[in-house]
C-alpha positions as CSV (number, residue, x, y, z in Angstrom):
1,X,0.0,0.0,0.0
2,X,1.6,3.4,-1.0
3,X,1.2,6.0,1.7
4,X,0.7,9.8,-0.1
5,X,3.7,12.1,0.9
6,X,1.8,15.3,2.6
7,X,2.7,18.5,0.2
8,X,5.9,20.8,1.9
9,X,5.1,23.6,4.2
10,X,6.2,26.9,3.4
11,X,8.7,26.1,6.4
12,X,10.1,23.2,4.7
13,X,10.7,25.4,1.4
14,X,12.2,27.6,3.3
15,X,14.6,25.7,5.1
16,X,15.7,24.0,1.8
17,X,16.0,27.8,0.0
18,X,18.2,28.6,2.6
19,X,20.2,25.6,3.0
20,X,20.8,25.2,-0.8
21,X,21.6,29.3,-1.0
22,X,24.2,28.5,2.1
23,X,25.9,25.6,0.0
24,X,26.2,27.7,-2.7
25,X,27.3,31.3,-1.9
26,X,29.5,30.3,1.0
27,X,32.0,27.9,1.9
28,X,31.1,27.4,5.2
29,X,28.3,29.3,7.1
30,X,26.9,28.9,11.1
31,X,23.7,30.0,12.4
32,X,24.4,29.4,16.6
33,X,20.9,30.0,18.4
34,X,21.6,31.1,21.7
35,X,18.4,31.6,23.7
36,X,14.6,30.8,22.7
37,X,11.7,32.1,24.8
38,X,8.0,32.8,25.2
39,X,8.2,36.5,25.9
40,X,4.6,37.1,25.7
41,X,1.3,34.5,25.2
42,X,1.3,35.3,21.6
43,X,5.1,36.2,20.6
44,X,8.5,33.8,20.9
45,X,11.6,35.3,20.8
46,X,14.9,33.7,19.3
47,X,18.9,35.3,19.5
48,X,21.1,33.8,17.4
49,X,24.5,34.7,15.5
50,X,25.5,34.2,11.7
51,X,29.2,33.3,10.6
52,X,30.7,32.0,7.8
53,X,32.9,32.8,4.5
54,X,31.7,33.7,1.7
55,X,33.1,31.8,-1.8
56,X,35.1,34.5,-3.0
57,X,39.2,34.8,-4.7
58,X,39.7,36.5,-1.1
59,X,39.2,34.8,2.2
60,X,36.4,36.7,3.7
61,X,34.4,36.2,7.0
62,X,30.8,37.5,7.9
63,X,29.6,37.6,11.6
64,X,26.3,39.4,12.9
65,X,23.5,39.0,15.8
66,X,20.2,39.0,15.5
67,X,16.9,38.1,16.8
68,X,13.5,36.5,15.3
69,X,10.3,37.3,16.8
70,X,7.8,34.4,16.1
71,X,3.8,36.2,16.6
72,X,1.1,33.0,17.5
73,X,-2.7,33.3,16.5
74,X,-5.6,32.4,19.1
75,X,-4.4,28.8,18.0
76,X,-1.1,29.0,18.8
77,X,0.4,29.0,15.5
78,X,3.0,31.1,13.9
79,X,0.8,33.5,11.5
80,X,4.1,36.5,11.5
81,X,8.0,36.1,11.3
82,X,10.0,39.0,11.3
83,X,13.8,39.1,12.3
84,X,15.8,42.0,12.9
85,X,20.1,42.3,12.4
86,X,22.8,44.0,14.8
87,X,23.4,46.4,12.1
88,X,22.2,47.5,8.5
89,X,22.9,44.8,5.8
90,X,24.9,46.9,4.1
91,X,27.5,47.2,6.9
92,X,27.4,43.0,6.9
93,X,27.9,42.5,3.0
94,X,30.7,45.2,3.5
95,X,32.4,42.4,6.1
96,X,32.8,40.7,2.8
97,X,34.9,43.5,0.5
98,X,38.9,43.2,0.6
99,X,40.5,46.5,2.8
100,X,41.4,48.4,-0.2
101,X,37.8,48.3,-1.7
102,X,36.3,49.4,2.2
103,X,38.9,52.1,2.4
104,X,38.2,53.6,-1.4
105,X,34.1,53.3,-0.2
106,X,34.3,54.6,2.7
107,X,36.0,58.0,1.0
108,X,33.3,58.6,-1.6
């Protein structure tokens, strides 16, 4: 008897987008999640940290904190997502220019 796979979540699309963007973009990349708590009845918090290199002729090396903010309906379940960075993502995908490029930048 053939059991019918159920169809992916958006979680599960997700997950894969981002693991398959990871593999190819970097050459090694971290996500550490530090502390997860209900803050509130309807809201879980998450802090994590982001590190890797990025697959570039240079060695490069990104690190940033962060935090996600999960918001539950009357049911319990996740119906909003939104995650905020330590800094502007500008200032991280700068973590990823050689000296001479951040130097010539930062003088315009």
């Amino acid at each position: 008897m053939l059991i019918p796979k159920p169809a992916p979540t958006d979680w599960v699309i997700v997950y894969w987008s981002l693991r398959f963007h990871a593999q190819l973009f970097f050459t090694n990349i971290a996500l550490d999640l530090h502390d997860v708590s209900q803050t509130k009845p309807d809201k879980i918090e998450a802090n994590w940290t982001v590190r890797g290199s990025l697959r570039l002729p240079w060695e490069t090396h990104i690190f940033f904190k962060g935090n996600s903010s999960y918001y539950l309906n009357e049911r319990g379940l996740i119906y909003k997502h939104v995650d905020t960075w330590d800094r502007q993502p500008t200032d991280v995908l700068k973590q990823f220019l050689p000296e001479a490029i951040k130097n010539f930048t930062e003088n315009l």
